[in-house]
C-alpha positions as CSV (number, residue, x, y, z in Angstrom):
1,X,0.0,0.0,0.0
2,X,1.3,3.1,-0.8
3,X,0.3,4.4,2.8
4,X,3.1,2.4,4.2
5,X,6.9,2.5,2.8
6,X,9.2,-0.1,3.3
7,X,12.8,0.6,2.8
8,X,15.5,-1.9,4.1
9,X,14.5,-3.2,7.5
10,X,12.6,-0.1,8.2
11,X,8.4,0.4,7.8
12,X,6.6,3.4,7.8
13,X,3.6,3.7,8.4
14,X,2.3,7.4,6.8
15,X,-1.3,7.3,8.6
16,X,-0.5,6.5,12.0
17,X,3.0,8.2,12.2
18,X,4.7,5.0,13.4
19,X,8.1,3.4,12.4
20,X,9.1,-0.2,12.9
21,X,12.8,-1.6,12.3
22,X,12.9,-5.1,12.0
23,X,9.0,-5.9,13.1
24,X,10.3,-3.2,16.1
25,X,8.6,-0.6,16.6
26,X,10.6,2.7,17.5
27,X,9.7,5.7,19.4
28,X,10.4,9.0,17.5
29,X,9.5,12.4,18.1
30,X,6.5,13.4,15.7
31,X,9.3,15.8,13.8
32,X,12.0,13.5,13.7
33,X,9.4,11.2,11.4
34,X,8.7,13.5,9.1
35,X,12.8,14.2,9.0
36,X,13.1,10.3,8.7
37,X,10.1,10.5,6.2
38,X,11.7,13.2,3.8
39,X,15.0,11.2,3.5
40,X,12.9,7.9,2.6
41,X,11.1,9.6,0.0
42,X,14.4,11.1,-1.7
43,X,16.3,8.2,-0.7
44,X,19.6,8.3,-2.6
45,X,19.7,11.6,-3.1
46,X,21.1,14.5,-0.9
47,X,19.0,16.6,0.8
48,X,20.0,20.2,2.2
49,X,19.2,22.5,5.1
50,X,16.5,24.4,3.1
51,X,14.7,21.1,1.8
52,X,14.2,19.5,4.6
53,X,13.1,22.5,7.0
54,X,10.3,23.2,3.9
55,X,9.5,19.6,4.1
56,X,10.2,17.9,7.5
57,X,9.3,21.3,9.0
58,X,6.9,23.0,6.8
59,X,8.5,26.0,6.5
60,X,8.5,27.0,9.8
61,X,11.9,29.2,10.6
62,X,14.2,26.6,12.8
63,X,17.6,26.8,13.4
64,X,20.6,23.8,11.6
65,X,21.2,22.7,14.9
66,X,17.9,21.7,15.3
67,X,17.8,20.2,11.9
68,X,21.2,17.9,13.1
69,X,19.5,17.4,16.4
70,X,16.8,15.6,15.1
71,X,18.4,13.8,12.5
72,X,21.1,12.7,15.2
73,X,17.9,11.2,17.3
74,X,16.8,9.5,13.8
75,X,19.9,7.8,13.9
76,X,20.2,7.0,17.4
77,X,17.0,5.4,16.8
78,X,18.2,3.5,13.7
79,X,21.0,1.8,16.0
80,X,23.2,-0.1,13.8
81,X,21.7,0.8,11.1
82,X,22.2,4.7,11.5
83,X,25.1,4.6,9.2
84,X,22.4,4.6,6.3
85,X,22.0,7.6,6.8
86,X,25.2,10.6,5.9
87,X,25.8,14.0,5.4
88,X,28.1,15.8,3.2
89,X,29.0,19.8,3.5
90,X,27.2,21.6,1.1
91,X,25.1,19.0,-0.2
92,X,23.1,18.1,2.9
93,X,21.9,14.4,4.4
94,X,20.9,11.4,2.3
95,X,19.1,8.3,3.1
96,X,20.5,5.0,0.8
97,X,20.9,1.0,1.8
98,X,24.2,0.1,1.2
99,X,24.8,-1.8,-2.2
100,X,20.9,-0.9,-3.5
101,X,22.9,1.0,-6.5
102,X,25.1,-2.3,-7.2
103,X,22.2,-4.0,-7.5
104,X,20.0,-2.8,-9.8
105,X,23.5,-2.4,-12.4
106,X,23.9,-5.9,-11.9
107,X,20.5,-6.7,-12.7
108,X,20.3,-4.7,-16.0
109,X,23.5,-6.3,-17.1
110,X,22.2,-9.6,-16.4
111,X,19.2,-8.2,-19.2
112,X,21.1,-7.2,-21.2
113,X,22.6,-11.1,-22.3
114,X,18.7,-11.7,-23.2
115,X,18.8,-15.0,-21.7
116,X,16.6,-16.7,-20.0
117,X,19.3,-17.5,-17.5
118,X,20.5,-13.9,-17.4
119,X,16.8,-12.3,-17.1
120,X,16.0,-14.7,-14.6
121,X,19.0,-13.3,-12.6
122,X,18.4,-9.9,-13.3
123,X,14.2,-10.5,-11.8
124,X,15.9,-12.1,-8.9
125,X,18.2,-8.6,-8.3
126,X,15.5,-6.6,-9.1
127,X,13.3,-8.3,-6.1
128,X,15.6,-7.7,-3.9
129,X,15.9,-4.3,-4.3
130,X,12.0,-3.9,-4.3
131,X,11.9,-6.3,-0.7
132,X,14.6,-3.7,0.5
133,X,13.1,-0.4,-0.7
134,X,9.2,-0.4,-1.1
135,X,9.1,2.8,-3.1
136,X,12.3,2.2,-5.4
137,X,10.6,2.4,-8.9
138,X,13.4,1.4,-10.8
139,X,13.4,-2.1,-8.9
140,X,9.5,-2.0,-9.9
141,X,10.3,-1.0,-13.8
142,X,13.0,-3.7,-14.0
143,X,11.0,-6.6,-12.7
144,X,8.4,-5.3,-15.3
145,X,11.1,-5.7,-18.4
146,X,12.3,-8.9,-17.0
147,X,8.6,-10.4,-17.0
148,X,7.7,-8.8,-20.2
149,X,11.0,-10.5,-22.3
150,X,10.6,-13.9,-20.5
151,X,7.4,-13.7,-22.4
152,X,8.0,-12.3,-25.4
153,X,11.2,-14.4,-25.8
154,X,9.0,-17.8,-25.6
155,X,11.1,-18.5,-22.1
156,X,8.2,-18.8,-19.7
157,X,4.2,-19.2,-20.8
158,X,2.8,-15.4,-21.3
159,X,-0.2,-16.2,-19.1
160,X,1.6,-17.5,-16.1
161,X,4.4,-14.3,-16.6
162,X,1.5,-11.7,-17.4
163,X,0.3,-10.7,-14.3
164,X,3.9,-10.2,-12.6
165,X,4.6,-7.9,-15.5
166,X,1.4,-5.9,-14.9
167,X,1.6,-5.3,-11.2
168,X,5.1,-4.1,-11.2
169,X,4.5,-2.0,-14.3
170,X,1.3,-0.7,-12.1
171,X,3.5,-0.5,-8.9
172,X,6.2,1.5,-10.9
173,X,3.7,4.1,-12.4
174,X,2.4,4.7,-8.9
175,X,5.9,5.6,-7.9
176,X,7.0,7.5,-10.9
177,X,3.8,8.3,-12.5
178,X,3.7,7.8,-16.4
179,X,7.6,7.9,-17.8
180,X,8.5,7.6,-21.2
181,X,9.8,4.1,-20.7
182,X,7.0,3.0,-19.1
183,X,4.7,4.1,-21.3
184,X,6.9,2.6,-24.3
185,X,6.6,-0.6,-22.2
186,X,2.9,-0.6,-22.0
187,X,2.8,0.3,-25.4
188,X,4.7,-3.1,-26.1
189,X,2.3,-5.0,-24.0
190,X,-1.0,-3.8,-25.8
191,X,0.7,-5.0,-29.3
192,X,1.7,-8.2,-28.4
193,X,-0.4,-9.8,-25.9
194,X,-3.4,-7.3,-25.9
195,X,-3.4,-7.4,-29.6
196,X,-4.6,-3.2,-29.5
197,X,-2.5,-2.2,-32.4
198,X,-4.2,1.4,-32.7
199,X,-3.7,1.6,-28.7
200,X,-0.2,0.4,-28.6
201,X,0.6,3.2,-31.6
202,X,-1.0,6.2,-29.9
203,X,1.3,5.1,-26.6
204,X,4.2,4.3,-28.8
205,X,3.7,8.0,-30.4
206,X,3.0,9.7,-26.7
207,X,6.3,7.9,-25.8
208,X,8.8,8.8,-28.5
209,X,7.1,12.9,-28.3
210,X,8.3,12.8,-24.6
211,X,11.3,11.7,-25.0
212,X,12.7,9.5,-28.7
213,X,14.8,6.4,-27.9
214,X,15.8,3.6,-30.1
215,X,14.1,0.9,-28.3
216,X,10.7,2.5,-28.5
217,X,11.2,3.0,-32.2
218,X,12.4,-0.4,-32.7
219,X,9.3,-1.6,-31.1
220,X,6.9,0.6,-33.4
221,X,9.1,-0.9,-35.9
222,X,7.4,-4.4,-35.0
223,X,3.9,-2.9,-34.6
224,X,3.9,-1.3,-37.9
225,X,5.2,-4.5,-39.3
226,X,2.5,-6.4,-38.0
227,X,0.0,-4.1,-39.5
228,X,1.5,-5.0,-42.6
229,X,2.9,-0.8,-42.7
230,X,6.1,-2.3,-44.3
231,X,7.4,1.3,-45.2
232,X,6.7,3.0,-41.9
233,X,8.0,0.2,-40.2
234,X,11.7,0.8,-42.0
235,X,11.1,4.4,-41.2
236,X,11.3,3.6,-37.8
237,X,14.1,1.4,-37.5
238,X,16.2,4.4,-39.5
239,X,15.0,6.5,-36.7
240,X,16.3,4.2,-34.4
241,X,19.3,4.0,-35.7
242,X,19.7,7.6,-35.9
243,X,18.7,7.8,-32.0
244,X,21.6,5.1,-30.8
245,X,23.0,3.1,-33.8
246,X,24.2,0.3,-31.3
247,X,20.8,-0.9,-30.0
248,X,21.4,-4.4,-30.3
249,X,18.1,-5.1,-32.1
250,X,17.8,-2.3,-35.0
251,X,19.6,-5.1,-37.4
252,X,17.3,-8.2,-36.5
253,X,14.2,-5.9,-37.1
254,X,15.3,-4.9,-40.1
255,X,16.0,-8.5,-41.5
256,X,12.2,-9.1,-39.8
257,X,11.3,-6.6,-42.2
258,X,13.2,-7.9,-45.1
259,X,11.8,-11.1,-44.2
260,X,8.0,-9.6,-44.7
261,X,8.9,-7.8,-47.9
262,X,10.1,-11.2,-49.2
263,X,13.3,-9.7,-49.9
264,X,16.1,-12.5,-48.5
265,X,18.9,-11.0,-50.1
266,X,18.6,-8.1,-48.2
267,X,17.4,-9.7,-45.2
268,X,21.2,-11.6,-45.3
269,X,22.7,-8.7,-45.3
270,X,20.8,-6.9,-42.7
271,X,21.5,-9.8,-40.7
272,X,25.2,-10.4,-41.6
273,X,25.9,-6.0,-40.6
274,X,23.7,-6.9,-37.1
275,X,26.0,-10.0,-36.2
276,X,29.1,-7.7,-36.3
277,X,28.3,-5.8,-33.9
278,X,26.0,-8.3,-31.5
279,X,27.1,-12.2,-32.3
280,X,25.2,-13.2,-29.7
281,X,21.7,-12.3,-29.8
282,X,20.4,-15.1,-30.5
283,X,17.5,-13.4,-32.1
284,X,19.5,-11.3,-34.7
285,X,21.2,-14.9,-35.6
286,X,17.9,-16.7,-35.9
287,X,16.8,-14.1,-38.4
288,X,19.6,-14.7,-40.2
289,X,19.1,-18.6,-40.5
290,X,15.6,-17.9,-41.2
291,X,17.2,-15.9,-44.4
292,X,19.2,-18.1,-45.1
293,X,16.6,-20.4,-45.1
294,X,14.6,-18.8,-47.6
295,X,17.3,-17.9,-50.2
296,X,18.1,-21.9,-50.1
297,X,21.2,-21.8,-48.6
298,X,20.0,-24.7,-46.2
299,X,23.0,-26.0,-44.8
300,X,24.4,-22.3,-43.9
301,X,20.5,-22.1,-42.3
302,X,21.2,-25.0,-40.1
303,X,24.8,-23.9,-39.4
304,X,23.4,-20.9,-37.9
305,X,20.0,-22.7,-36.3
306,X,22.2,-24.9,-34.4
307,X,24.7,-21.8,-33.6
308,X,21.8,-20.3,-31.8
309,X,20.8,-23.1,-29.7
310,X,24.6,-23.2,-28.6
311,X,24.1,-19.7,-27.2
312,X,21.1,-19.9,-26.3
313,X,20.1,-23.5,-24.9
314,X,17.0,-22.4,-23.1
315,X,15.2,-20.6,-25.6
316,X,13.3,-24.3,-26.9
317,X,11.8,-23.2,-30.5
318,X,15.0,-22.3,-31.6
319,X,15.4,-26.2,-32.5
320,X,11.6,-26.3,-33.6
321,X,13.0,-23.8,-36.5
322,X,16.1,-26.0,-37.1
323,X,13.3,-29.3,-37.3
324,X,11.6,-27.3,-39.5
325,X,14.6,-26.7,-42.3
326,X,15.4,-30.1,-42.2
327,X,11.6,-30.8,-43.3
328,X,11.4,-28.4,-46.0
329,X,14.5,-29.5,-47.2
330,X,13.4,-33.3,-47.3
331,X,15.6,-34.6,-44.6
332,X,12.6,-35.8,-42.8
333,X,14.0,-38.2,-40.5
334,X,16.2,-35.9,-38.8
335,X,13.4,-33.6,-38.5
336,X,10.9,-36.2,-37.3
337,X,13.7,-37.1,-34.6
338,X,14.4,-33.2,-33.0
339,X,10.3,-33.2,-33.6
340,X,10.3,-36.4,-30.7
341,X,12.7,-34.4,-28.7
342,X,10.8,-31.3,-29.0
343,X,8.0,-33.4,-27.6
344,X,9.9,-35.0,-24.4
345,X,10.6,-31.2,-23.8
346,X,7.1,-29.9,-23.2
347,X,6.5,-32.2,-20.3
348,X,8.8,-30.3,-18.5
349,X,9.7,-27.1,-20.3
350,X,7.5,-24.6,-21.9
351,X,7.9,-24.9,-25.9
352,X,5.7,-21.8,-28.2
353,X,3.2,-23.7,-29.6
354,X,3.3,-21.2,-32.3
355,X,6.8,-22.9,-33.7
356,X,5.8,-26.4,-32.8
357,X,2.9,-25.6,-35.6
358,X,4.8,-24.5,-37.9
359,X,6.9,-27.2,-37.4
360,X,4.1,-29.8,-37.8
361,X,2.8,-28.3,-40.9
362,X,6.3,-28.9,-42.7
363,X,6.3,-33.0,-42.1
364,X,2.7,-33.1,-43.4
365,X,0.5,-32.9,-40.2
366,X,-1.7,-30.2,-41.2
367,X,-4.4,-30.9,-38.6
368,X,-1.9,-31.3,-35.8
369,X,-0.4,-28.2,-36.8
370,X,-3.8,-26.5,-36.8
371,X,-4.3,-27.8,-33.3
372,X,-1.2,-26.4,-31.8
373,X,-2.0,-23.0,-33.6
374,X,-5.3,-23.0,-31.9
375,X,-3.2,-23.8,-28.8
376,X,-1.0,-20.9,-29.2
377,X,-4.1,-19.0,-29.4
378,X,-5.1,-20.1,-26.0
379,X,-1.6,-19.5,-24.8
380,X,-1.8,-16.7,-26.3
381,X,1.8,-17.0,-27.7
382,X,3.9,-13.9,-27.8
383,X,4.7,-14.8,-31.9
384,X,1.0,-14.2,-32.5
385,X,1.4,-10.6,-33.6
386,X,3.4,-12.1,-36.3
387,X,0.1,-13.7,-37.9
388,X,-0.8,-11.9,-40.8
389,X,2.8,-10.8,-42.1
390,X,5.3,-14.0,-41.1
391,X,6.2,-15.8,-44.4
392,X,6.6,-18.8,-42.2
393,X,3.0,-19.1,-41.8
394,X,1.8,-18.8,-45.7
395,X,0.8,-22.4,-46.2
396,X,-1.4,-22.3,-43.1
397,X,-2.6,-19.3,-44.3
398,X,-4.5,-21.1,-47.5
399,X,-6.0,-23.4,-44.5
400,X,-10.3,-22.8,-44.4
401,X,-9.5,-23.5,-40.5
402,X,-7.2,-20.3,-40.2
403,X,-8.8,-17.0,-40.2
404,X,-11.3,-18.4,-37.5
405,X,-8.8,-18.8,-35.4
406,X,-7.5,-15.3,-36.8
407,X,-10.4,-13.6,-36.0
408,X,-10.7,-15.0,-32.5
409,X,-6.8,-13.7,-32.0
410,X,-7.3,-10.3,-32.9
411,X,-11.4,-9.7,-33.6
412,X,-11.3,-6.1,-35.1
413,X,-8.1,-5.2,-34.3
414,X,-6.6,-5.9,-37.8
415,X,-8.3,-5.4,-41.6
416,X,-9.3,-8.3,-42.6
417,X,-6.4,-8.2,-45.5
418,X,-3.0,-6.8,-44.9
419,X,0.0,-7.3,-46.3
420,X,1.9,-10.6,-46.3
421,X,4.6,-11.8,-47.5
């Protein structure tokens, strides 16, 4: 509740006026709360003589000695953990938990490898920051980006990840009120699970008028494509570029976009200028097998398939892909084989349904293909945005059985014909 601030072993409670360290509850003065109070709120930052007798004191003429009285009985108070609390001459007192800082640039590190390993270790940083400090949003935004790629990536099953990702986003807005990122973020999760294209491009658009970034651009790249807005989607992604040409996925949106137009050649390319600079993304390289793929350079495809599932082990329909080459390919043996393992793997992993279809449809089994799409529906797979635009998906396409299941996936949010490749 946002009535009552946690923050280390310390609880406030902003109603009653009471302060508990460890489940303890400790006698302060009515001023030396609100003094306590004011450093919580702008914990980490320092806060001078004229701050804090406008906040803690509300304005009413006291002297700096009473200012480091009070703070002294704060500490006092704190016992051991007093030290929490310094000053520094000219800047004034700050309130910070030792290592809080560390923690949260460890955890976006860890998100930045875009593994499920790494983003579950980044979630588990993030946590602790929010157990320490109730009111720390950037603990609250990054256990939001950690839920929402763990989806999105096909790590973890959207439903069972979805409502993590929409309390913390919640909790993080309460904090911070309605940030650029956050909004980008929101934005993200309207296109791909909430399937509100028109939604998603209006907070997309709020976001980048507050304040451009590549990411955002690069994700109104993906919403454009999956409106079949082929052009504007480019547009964006040379936006993005223009805003932070490193972003490591500019390139594999731009062979996604390729990929749409039909256009493999460039699409190789794309991929090939992308891997330079980030070799291990393993979503940048699966774009580029995919390529590969469909300029019928099969064996480089697999080369690359099975160069992704070295560096990314965990992400399962990596090797549905792979299966998939082999089939169209003819090699249907060895795909019917990594199809069995795929199999053994859903009893105990989660595996998109979305590629297992796909998969299915290449060795013949159109009606167990059509199931797992319809299963993927009810999952509602992150890859579903992808539906009307992913050249993958063509031969289902032609299926009588496919735009019901369309229409339950997005109802009116899409024209009934868009472009696809």
């Amino acid at each position: 509740m946002l009535n009552q601030i946690s923050f280390g072993v310390l609880t406030l409670d902003l109603d009653a006026r009471r302060v508990w360290r460890e489940s303890v509850e400790l006698k302060l003065r009515a001023q030396a709360f609100h003094a306590l109070r004011v450093l919580i709120e702008k914990r980490g930052q320092y806060v001078d003589y004229d701050q804090l007798i406008h906040e803690a004191w509300r304005g009413n003429v006291v002297s700096r000695h009473t200012v480091n009285t009070t703070i002294g009985a704060v500490r006092k108070a704190l016992g051991e953990y007093g030290s929490w609390i310094s000053y520094w001459p000219k800047l004034g007192y700050r309130l910070q938990v030792p290592g809080s800082d560390d923690l949260i640039r460890t955890a976006w590190h860890c998100w930045d490898r875009r593994t499920r390993e790494g983003l579950e270790n980044a979630l588990s940083y993030f946590q602790r920051v929010a157990s320490q400090d109730s009111m720390e949003h950037r603990a609250f935004e990054g256990i939001a980006h950690c839920y929402l790629m763990l989806a999105l990536y096909g790590m973890l099953p959207p439903r069972e990840v979805h409502p993590g990702f929409e309390e913390a986003l919640a909790r993080a807005v309460a904090l911070k009120g309605w940030t650029p990122e956050l909004r980008s973020m929101r934005a993200h999760d309207l296109h791909m699970f909430e399937h509100k294209f028109e939604d998603a491009e209006a907070e997309y658009l709020r976001s980048l008028r507050d304040k451009p970034s590549a990411q955002t651009y690069v994700r109104l790249a993906l919403l454009h494509s999956s409106m079949g807005r082929l052009e504007d989607a480019l547009m964006a992604t040379t936006k993005a570029r223009k805003s932070d040409p490193l972003w490591p996925t500019i390139a594999a949106t731009e062979v996604f976009i390729d990929l749409c137009r039909g256009d493999f050649e460039a699409a190789i390319v794309s991929a090939k200028n992308g891997l330079e600079l980030h070799p291990y993304l393993h979503l940048g390289r699966t774009y580029y097998a995919q390529a590969l793929e469909y300029a019928g350079r099969v064996e480089e495809a697999l080369t690359q398939y099975r160069l992704t599932r070295v560096i990314a082990p965990d992400i399962t329909w990596v090797r549905a892909l792979e299966a998939r080459c082999l089939a169209r390919s003819g090699r249907l043996q060895e795909a019917e084989d990594l199809a069995e393992e795929m199999v053994a793997t859903h009893l105990t992993e989660y595996v998109d349904a979305y590629y297992v279809a796909l998969l299915l449809d290449a060795l013949g089994h159109r009606d167990d293909a059509i199931a797992e799409l319809e299963r993927a529906v009810e999952e509602n797979s992150a890859t579903l945005y992808m539906l009307d635009v992913d050249p993958k998906l063509e031969p289902l396409r032609a299926d009588r059985r496919f735009q019901p299941l369309r229409n339950k996936m997005f109802g009116l949010e899409l024209p009934d014909s868009v472009h696809s490749a």
